[in-house]
C-alpha positions as CSV (number, residue, x, y, z in Angstrom):
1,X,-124.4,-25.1,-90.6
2,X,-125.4,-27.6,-87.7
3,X,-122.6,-30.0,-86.4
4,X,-123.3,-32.5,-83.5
5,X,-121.4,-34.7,-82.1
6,X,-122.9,-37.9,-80.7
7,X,-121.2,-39.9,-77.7
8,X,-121.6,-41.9,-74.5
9,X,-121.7,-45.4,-73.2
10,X,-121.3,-48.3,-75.3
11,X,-125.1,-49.8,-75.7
12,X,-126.6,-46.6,-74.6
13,X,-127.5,-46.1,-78.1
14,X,-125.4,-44.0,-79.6
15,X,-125.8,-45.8,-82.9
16,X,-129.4,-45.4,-83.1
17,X,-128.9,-41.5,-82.7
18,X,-126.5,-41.6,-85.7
19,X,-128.4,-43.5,-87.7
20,X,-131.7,-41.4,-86.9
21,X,-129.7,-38.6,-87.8
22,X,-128.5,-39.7,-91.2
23,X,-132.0,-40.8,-91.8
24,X,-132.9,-36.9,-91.5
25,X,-130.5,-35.9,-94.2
26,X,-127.1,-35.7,-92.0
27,X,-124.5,-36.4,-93.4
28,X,-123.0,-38.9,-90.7
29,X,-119.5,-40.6,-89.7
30,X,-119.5,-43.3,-87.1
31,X,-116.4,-44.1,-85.0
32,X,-114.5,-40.9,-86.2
33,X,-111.1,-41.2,-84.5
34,X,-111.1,-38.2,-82.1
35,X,-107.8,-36.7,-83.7
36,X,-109.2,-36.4,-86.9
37,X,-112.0,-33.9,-85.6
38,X,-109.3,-30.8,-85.6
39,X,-108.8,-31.6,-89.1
40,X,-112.5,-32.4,-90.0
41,X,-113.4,-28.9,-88.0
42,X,-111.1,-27.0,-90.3
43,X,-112.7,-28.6,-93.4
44,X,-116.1,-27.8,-92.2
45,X,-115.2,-24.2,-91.8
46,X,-113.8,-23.6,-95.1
47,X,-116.3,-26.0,-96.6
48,X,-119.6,-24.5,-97.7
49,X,-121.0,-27.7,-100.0
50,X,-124.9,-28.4,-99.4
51,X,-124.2,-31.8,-98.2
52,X,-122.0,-30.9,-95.3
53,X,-124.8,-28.2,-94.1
54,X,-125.6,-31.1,-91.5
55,X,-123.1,-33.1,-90.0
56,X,-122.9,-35.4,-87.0
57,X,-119.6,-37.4,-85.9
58,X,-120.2,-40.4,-83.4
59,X,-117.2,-40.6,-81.3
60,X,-116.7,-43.0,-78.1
61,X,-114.4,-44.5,-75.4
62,X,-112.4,-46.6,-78.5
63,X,-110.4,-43.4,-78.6
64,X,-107.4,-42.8,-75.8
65,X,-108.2,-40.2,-73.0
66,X,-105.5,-37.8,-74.0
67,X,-107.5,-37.6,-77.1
68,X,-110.7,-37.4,-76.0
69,X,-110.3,-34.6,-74.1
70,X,-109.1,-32.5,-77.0
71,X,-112.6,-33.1,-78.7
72,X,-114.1,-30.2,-76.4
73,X,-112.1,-27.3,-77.2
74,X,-112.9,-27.9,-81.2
75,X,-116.4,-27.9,-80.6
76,X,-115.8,-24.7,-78.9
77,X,-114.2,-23.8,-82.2
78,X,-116.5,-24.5,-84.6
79,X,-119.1,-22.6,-82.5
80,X,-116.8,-19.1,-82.5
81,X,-116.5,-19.9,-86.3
82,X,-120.6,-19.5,-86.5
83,X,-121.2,-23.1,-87.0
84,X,-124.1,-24.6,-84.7
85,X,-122.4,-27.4,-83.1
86,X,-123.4,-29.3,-80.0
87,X,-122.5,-32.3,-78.3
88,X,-125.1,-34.7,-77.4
89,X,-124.0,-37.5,-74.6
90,X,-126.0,-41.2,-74.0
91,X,-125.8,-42.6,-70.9
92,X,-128.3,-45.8,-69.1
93,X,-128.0,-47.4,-65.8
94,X,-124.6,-50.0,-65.3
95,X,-127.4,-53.0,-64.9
96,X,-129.3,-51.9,-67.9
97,X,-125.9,-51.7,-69.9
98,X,-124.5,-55.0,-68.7
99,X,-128.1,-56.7,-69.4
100,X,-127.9,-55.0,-72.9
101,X,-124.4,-56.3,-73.8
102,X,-125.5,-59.6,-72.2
103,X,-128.8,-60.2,-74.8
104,X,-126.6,-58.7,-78.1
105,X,-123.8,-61.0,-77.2
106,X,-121.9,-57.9,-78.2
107,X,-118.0,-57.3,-76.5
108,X,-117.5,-54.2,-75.0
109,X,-114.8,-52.1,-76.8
110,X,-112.7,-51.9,-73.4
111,X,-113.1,-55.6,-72.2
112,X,-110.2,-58.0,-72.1
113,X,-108.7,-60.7,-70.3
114,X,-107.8,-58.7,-67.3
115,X,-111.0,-56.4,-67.8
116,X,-114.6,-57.4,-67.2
117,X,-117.4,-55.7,-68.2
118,X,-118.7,-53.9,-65.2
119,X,-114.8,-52.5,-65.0
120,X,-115.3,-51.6,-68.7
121,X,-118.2,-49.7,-68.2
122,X,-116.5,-47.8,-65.1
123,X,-113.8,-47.2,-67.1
124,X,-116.0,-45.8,-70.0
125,X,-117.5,-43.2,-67.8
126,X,-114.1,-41.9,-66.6
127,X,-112.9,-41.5,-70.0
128,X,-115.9,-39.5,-71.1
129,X,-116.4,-37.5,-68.9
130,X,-115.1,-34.7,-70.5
131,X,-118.1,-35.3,-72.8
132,X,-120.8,-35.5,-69.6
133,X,-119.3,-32.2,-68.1
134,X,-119.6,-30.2,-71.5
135,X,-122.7,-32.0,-73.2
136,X,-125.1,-29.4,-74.5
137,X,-127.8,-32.4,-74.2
138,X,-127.9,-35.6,-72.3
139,X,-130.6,-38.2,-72.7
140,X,-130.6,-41.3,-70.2
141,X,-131.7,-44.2,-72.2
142,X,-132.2,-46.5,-69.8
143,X,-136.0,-46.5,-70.1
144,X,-136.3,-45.6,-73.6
145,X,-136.9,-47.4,-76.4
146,X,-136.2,-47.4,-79.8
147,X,-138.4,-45.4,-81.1
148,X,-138.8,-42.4,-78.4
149,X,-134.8,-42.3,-78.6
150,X,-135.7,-42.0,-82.4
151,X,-138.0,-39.4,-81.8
152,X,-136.2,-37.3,-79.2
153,X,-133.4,-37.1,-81.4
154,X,-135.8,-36.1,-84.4
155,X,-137.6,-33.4,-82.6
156,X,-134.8,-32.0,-79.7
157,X,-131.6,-32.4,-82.4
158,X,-132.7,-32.7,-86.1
159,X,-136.1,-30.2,-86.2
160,X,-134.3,-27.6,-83.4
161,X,-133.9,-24.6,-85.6
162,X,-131.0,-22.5,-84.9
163,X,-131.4,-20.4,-81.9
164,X,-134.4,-22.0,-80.4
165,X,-134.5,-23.7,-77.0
166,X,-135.9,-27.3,-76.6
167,X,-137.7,-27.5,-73.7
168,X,-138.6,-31.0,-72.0
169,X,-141.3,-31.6,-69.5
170,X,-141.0,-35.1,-68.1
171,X,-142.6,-36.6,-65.0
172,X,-141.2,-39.4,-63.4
173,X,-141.7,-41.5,-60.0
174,X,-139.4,-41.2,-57.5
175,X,-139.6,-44.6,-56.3
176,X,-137.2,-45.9,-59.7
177,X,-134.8,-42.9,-59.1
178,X,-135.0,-39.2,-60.4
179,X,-133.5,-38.9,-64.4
180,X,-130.1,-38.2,-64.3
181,X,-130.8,-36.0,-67.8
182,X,-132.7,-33.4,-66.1
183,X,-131.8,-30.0,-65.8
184,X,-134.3,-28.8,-62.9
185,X,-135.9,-31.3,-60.4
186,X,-139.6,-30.7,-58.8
187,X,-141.0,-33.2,-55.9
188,X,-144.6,-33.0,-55.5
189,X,-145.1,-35.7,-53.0
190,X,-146.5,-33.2,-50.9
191,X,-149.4,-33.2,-52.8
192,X,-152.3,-35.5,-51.6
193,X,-152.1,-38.9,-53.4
194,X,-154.7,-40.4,-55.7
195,X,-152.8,-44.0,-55.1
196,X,-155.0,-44.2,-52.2
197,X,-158.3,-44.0,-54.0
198,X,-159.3,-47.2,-54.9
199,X,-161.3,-45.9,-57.5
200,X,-158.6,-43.3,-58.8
201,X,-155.2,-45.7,-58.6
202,X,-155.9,-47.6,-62.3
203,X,-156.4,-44.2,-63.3
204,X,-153.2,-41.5,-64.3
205,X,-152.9,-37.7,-64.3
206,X,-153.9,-37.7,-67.3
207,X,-157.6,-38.5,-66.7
208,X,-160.2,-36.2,-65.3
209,X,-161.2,-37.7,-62.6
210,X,-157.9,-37.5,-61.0
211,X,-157.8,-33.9,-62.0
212,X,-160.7,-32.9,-60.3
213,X,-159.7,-34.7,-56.9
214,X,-156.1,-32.6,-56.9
215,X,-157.7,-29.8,-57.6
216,X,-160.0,-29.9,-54.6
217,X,-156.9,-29.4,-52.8
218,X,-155.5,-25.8,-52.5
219,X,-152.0,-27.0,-51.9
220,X,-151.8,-28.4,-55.8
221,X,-152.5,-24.9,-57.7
222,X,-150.6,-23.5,-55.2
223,X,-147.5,-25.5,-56.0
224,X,-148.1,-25.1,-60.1
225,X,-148.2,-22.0,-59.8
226,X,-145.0,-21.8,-58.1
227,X,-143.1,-24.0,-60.4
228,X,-144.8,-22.3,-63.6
229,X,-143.6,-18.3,-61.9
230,X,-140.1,-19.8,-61.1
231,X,-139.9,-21.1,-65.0
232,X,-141.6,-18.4,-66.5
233,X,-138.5,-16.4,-64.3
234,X,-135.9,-18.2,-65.2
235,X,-136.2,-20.0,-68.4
236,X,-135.1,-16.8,-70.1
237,X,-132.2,-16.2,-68.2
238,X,-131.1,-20.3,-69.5
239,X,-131.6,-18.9,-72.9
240,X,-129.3,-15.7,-72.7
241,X,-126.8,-18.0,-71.7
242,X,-127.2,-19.8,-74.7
243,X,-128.6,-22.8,-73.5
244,X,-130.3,-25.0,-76.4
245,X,-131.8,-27.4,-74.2
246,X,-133.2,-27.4,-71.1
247,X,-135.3,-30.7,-69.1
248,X,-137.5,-30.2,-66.3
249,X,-138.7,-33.4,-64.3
250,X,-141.5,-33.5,-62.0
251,X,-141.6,-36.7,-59.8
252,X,-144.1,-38.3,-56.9
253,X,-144.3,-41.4,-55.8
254,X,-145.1,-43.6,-58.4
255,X,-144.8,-41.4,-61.3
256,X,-148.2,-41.8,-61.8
257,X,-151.1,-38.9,-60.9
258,X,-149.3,-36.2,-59.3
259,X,-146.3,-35.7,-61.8
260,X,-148.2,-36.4,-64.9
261,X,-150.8,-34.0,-64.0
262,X,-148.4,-30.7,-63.3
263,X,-146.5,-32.0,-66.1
264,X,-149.3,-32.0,-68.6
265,X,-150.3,-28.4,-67.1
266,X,-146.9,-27.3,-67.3
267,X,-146.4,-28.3,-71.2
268,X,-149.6,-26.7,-71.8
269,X,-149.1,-23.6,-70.6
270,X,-145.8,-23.2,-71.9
271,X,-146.4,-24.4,-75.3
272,X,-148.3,-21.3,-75.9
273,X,-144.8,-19.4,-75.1
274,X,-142.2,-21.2,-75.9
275,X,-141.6,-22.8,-79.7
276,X,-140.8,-25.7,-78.8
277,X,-142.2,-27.3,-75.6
278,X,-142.1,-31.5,-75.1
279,X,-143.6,-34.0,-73.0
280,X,-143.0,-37.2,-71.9
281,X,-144.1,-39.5,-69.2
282,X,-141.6,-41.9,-67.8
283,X,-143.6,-44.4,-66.3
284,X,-146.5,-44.3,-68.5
285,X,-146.5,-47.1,-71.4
């Protein structure tokens, strides 16, 4: 049995996740009131009907504190019971939030006459962050659309079999800030930079060209081989602990040549040891 439980922010897309979810065959409830979860837990437990073999529960900040922070120690629960269960937190960026609630025309579940939203949204994190401290995945939506959040929750949440670690490979530039999702950060602005090629900068990491100038430069297979020995060390040791997902994030400057390409090497070379290797490219369209 698989049980996740899906919170965050308001407008961070929690009920996209949910709805992705249910699409896969979950059976889903939205807004469960937190003090129901105990009871739902014990149901699930005793329960062993086909349609309850996959169950998510979207839960947010509409619930008080005091009960919120119960929701925790029954996830921990259900998982000594032998039921999968995992809690999967959204999060974006205040400004992306407040522009989100701004186009929707949508109220805040915390806002009030003495409360406006940017104190709603503070307010929102402090209540959950029994969730952030204890979530088994975060994703940061605040560059992702629709339809990767779709997919990330199809292929790291839905298609993860039991006992399998997701692994994420994501590059990123440094210059919008590093993801706040990521497990492991790696900086290659070291590297020489392909920006200041005129005939290289339309180009990304992705292309061959731009291969072939890092690799002129001994400092570049130096440094993937580093990072691949340290994960090749270490990604193990995440698993024994029973880690189901873990995100690795390679950044430069732009998020451009230098990330994407030790990114894409990375996910190559790990995809041909680890079952379930993705890749994504921040600043890429």
């Amino acid at each position: 049995m698989k049980f996740v439980v899906v919170t965050g922010l308001s407008g961070s897309g929690k009920s996209v996740a949910l709805n992705t979810l249910e699409d896969l065959g979950f059976y889903c409830i939205d807004n469960l009131p937190s003090f129901l979860l105990e009871s739902l837990a014990d149901a699930l437990i005793g329960e062993h009907a086909p349609r309850f073999q996959e169950t998510a529960v979207g839960i947010d900040a509409r619930n008080p504190a005091e009960d919120l922070r119960g929701v925790p120690p029954v996830v921990r629960r259900l998982r000594e019971a032998g039921i999968a269960a995992e809690v999967v937190f959204l999060e974006a960026d205040d400004d992306v939030l407040v522009q989100r609630f701004s186009e929707t025309r949508r109220r805040h579940p915390l806002t009030n006459a003495e409360t406006g939203l940017g104190q709603a949204i503070r307010r929102e994190r402090e209540m959950l962050e029994p969730f952030l401290s204890s979530a088994d995945l975060r994703i940061d939506t605040t560059r992702t659309n629709l339809h990767d959040l779709r997919d990330l929750m199809r292929r790291r949440v839905a298609e993860r079999p039991r006992g399998e670690m997701s692994i994420l490979f994501e590059s990123f530039g440094f210059k919008r800030g590093a993801p706040r999702d990521a497990d492991l950060v790696f900086d290659a602005r070291c590297l020489p930079n392909p920006h200041w090629q005129p005939h290289l900068r339309p180009l990304t990491g992705r292309d061959a060209e731009v291969a072939g100038f890092l690799e002129r430069d001994p400092r570049v297979p130096d440094l993937l081989e580093d990072i691949t020995r340290f994960l090749e060390r270490w990604i193990p040791c995440f698993r024994d602990e029973g880690r189901s997902y873990l995100t690795v994030a390679v950044g430069c400057t732009g998020g451009q040549h230098r990330s994407v390409y030790l990114v894409e090497r990375l996910a190559a070379h790990f995809r041909a040891r680890e079952p379930r290797v993705l890749l994504i490219h921040r600043e890429l369209p």
